[in-house]
N, C-alpha and C positions, 0 to 999 in steps of 0.2 A: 240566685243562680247567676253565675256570670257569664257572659258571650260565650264561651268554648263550649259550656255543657248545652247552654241554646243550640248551639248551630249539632252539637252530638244529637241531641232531641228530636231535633228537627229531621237530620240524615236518618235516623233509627227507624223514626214514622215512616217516610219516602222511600226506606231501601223495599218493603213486602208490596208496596203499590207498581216499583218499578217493576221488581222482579214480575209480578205476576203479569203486568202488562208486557213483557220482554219476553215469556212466554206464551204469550197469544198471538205473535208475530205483528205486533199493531202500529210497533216504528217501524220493522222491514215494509210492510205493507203499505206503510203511507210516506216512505223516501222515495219507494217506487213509483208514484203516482204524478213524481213530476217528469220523468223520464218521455220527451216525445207526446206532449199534450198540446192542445189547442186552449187559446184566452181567449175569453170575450167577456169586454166588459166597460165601465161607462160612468160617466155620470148626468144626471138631469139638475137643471135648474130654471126655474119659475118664480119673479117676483112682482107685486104689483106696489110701487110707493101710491102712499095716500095723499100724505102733504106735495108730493110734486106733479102726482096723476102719472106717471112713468111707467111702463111696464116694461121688464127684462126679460129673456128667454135664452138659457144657455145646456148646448147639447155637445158631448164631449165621450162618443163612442171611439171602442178602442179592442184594435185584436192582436193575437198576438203567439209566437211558439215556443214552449218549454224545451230546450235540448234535453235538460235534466237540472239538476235539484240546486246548480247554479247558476244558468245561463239560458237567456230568451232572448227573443229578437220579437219586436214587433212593431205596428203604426197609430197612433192618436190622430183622430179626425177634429172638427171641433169647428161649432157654429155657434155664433153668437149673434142677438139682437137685443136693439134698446131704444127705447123712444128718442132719449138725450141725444145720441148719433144720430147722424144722417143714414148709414150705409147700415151695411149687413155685413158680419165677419166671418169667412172661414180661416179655418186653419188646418194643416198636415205635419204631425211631425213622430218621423220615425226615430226608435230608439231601440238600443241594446240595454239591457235589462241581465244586471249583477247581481246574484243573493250571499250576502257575504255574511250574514248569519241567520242559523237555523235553534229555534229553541220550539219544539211542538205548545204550541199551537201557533207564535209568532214568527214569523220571517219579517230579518229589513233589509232592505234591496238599494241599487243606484241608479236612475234609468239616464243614461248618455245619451243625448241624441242631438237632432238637428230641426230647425221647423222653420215652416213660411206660411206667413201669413198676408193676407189683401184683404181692404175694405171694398166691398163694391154696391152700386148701388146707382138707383136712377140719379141723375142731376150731381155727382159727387164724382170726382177723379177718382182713381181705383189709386188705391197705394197701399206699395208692396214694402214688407219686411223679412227679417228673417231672425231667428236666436242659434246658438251652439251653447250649450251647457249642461250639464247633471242635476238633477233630480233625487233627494231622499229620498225612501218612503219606504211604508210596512205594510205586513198586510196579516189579517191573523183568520187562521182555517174556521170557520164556521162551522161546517161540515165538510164531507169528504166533498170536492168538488166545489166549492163554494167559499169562500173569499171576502173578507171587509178589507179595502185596500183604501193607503191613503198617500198621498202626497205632500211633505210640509217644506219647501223651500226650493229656489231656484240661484246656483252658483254657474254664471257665465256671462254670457256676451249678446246681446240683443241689438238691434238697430230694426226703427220702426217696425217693432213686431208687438203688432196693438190686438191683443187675443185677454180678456180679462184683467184689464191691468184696472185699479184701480183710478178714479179721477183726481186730474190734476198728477198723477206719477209720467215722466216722461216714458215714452215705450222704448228709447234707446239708453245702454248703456252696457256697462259689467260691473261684478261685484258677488259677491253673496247677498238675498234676499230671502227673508224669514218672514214676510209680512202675511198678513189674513189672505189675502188675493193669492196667494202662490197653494194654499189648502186646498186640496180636493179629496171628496170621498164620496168613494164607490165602489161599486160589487164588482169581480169577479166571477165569470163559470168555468172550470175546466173541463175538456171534452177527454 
């Protein structure tokens, strides 16, 4: 069999699964769903090294408002601690939130924003940063209202904005960034 009748095969099987799901109203039903919704959602993280006795703790809630099936607005919170530092990190950064495509069950999105972040802490100067840049990510429907989302890269402009970077990476600069540290994932709720 060659490519042509594969991809015929394939469309033949797919057209009586679309059709019948087309009539059960189950894509109008669930384009609808992002029309005027509420995010909430987050990620946790917990580690303890052995060989250096270290313990990390990073918390990174986030909410957020659906206009409709391509555009949100919302704000990431985000605390971080670790034995290695002195201080304690928060951060705040709002973004705009673009779904520039839609395949049921996936969506991948761009989140534009802006953030600041400060070390503070007993005995430790507070210093302040900030980034401007976009954000990939996807996120695929679990269930109606429910969401595995993730983030894999950071294209922009930072200066001392020390929020997960990994050690030894300077917190200032611009560029595209595709590294493990720039990865997040987490759930999503829609209200």
């Amino acid at each position: 069999m060659n490519r042509k009748h594969v991809i015929i095969y394939l469309v033949s099987l797919l057209l009586p699964v679309c059709n019948a799901t087309a009539q059960t109203g189950f894509f109008e039903k669930h384009l609808e769903k992002h029309d005027g919704r509420i995010v909430v959602g987050g990620l946790v993280s917990a580690w303890y090294d052995t060989d250096a006795k270290n313990k990390s703790f990073t918390i990174e809630p986030e909410i957020g408002y659906l206009f409709n099936d391509d555009w949100g607005l919302g704000v990431k919170f985000g605390y971080a601690y670790s034995d290695e530092t002195p201080g304690h990190n928060v951060a705040v950064s709002p973004f705009v939130r673009y779904y520039y495509y839609h395949k049921e069950p996936f969506n991948l999105y761009l989140d534009g924003g802006v953030g600041w972040s400060a070390m503070v802490g007993q005995g430790v100067e507070t210093k302040y940063g900030f980034e401007v840049g976009v954000r990939p990510g996807a996120c695929v429907d679990l269930t109606e209202g429910l969401c595995l989302c993730l983030r894999f890269g950071f294209v922009g402009y930072r200066r001392d904005f020390d929020h997960g970077e990994e050690e030894g990476l300077s917190p200032s600069g611009f560029g595209i960034r595709f590294a493990p540290e720039e990865l997040s994932l987490g759930l999503e709720l829609e209200f």
